[in-house]
C-alpha positions in Angstrom: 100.9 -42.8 109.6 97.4 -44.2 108.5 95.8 -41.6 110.4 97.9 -38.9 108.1 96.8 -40.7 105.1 93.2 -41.1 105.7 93.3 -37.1 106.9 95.1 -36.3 103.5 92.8 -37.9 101.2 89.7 -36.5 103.3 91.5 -32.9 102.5 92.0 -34.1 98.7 87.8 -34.7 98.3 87.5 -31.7 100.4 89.1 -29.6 97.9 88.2 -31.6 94.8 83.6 -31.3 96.3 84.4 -27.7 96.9 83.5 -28.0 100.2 81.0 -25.1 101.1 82.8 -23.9 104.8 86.5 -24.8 102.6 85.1 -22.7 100.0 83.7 -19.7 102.4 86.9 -19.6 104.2 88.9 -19.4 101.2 87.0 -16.4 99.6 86.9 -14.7 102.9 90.3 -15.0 102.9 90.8 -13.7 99.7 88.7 -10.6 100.3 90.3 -9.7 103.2 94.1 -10.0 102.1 93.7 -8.2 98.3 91.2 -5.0 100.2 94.6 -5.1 102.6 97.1 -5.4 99.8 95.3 -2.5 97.7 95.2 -0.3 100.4 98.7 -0.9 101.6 99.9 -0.5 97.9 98.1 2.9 97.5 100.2 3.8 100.5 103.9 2.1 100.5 104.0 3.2 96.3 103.9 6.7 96.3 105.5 6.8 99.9 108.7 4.8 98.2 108.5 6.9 95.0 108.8 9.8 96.9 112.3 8.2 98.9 113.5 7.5 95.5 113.2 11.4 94.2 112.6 13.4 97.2 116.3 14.3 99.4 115.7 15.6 102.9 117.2 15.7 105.9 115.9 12.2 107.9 116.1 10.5 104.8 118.1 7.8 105.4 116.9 7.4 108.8 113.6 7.0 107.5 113.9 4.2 105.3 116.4 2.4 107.9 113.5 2.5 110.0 111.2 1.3 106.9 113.8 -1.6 106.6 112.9 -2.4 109.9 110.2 -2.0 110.4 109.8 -5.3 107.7 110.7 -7.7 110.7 107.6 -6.1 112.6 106.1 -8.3 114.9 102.5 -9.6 113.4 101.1 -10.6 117.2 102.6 -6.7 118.5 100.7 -5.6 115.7 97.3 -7.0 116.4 97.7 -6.3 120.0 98.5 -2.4 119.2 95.2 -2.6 117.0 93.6 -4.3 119.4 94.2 -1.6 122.3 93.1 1.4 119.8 89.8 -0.9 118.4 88.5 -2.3 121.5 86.2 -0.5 124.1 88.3 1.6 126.0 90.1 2.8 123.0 90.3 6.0 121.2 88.8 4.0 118.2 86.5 2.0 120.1 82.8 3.7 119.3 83.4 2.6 116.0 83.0 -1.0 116.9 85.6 -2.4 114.6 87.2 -5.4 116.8 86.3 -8.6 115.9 85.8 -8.1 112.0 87.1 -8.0 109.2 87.6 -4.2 108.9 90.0 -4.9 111.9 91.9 -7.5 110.2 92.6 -5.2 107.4 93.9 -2.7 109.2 96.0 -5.1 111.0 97.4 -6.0 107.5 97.9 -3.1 105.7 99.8 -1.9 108.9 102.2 -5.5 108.3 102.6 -5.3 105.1 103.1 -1.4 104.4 106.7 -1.6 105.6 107.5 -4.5 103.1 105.8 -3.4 99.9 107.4 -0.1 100.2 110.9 -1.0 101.0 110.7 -3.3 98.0 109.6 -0.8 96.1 112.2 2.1 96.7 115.0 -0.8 96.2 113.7 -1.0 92.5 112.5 3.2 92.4 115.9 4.2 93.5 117.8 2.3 91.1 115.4 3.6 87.9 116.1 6.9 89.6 119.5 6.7 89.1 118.7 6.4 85.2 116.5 9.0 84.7 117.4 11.5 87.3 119.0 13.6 85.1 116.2 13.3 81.8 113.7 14.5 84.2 115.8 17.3 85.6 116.5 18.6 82.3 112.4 18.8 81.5 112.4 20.8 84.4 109.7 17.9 85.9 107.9 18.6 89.0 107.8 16.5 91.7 104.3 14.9 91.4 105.3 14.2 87.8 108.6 12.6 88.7 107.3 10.1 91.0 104.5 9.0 88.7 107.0 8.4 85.8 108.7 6.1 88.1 105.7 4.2 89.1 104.5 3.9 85.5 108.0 2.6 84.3 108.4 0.8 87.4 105.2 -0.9 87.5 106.7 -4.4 86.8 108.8 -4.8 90.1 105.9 -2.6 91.8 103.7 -5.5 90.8 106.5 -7.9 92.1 106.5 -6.1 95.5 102.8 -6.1 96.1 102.9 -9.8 95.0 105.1 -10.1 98.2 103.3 -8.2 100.5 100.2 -10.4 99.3 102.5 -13.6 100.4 103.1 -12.3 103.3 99.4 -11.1 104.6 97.8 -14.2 103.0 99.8 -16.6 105.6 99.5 -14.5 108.4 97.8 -15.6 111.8 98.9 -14.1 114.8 97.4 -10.4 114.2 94.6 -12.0 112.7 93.4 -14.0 115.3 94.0 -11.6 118.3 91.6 -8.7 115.9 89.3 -10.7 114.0 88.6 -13.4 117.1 88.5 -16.5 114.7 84.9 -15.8 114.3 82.8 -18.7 112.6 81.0 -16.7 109.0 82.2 -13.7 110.3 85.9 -13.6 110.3 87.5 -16.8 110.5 90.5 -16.8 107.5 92.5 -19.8 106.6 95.0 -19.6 108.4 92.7 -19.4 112.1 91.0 -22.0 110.6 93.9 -24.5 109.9 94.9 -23.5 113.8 91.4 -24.7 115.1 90.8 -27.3 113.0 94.4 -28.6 114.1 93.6 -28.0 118.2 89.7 -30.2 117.3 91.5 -32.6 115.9 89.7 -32.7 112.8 93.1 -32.9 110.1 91.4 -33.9 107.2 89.7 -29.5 107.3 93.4 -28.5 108.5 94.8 -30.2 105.5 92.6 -29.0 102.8 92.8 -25.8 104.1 96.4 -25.9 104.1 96.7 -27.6 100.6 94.5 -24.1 99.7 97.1 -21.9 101.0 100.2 -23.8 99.7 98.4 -23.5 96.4 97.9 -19.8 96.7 101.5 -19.6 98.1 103.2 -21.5 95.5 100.9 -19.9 92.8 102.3 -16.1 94.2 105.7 -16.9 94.2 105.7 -18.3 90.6 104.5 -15.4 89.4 107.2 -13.2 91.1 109.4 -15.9 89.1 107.8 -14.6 86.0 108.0 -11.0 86.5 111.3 -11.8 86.9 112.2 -13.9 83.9 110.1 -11.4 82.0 111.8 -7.9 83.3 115.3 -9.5 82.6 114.7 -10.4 79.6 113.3 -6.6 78.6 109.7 -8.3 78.0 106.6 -6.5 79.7 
């Protein structure tokens, strides 16, 4: 118990110094997960849209498998990057595997499933209500799907906000594609792992007091968009 205590207030001046390698992990981390999140956004938003307006014939199998595809193991994911990045993989000449390039890609492949099944849950219901307002202008497709993201754009923001929880506090695709790399790609959450196996609690805990933060700090503002889109306030 005294050990835990000492360790905790360690973390505390950690994080109150700004300690320089706390500090570089943190941005890094940062950096990595919103390029990720932006990327996956450009993707699952239109691609959910277009489930919302579009009718064809593997429709609904296609977002069952989108549904499913949420529960997506991170560690298969990493290893499936991991096979295309490294040497003897179609992708390998680019020499990709063990930065943070690879950990993006890793990411956006985690989080794409869950930012756009989000999505179409909120698209298909503000479909619903004007369906038949852009029928009769005779809109075209393109124009249908960016109507909804532009009136949808509060619980579009809400979804990306969840795919940004979810990528920010993930570890086991990370590590098996970035390698834990120290200044190259080592993230929090790799860090908190190695700092935990050395022994050395006081870095874990700061770096997990850092993540809580940016956990706790994500989820209030899903509360928010919340409050604010029930109340009909943008």
């Amino acid at each position: 118990m005294v050990d835990l205590l000492d360790g905790m207030l360690r973390a505390f001046w950690l994080v109150v110094t700004l300690d320089s390698d706390l500090v570089e992990i943190t941005l890094r981390s940062l950096r990595v997960t919103l390029t990720a999140l932006a990327f996956a956004s450009a993707i699952a938003l239109p691609f959910a849209a277009l489930l919302a307006v579009r009718r064809f014939r593997m429709r609904r199998i296609t977002i069952a498998v989108l549904n499913a595809l949420m529960g997506l193991p991170p560690v298969v994911v990493g290893l499936i990057v991991y096979v295309f990045l490294s040497r003897s993989g179609p992708l390998g000449v680019m020499g990709l595997l063990f930065t943070p390039t690879a950990m993006i890609i890793a990411q956006v492949i985690i989080i794409v499933p869950l930012v756009a099944s989000i999505a179409h849950q909120s698209l298909r219901e503000l479909w619903s209500d004007y369906h038949d307002l852009l029928i009769s202008m005779n809109a075209s497709q393109g124009q249908r799907i960016k109507a909804l993201l532009w009136d949808g754009r509060r619980a579009l923001l809400t979804a990306a906000l969840a795919g940004f929880g979810r990528a920010i506090g993930e570890v086991g695709a990370i590590m098996v594609v970035g390698g834990n790399i120290d200044h190259a790609t080592r993230v929090l959450t790799t860090a908190i792992a190695l700092e935990t196996g050395k022994g050395d609690f006081a870095m874990a805990l700061g770096l997990g007091f850092v993540l809580i933060a940016m956990a706790i700090t994500v989820n209030l503002a899903i509360h928010w968009l919340g409050h604010t889109e029930s109340e009909g306030r943008w």
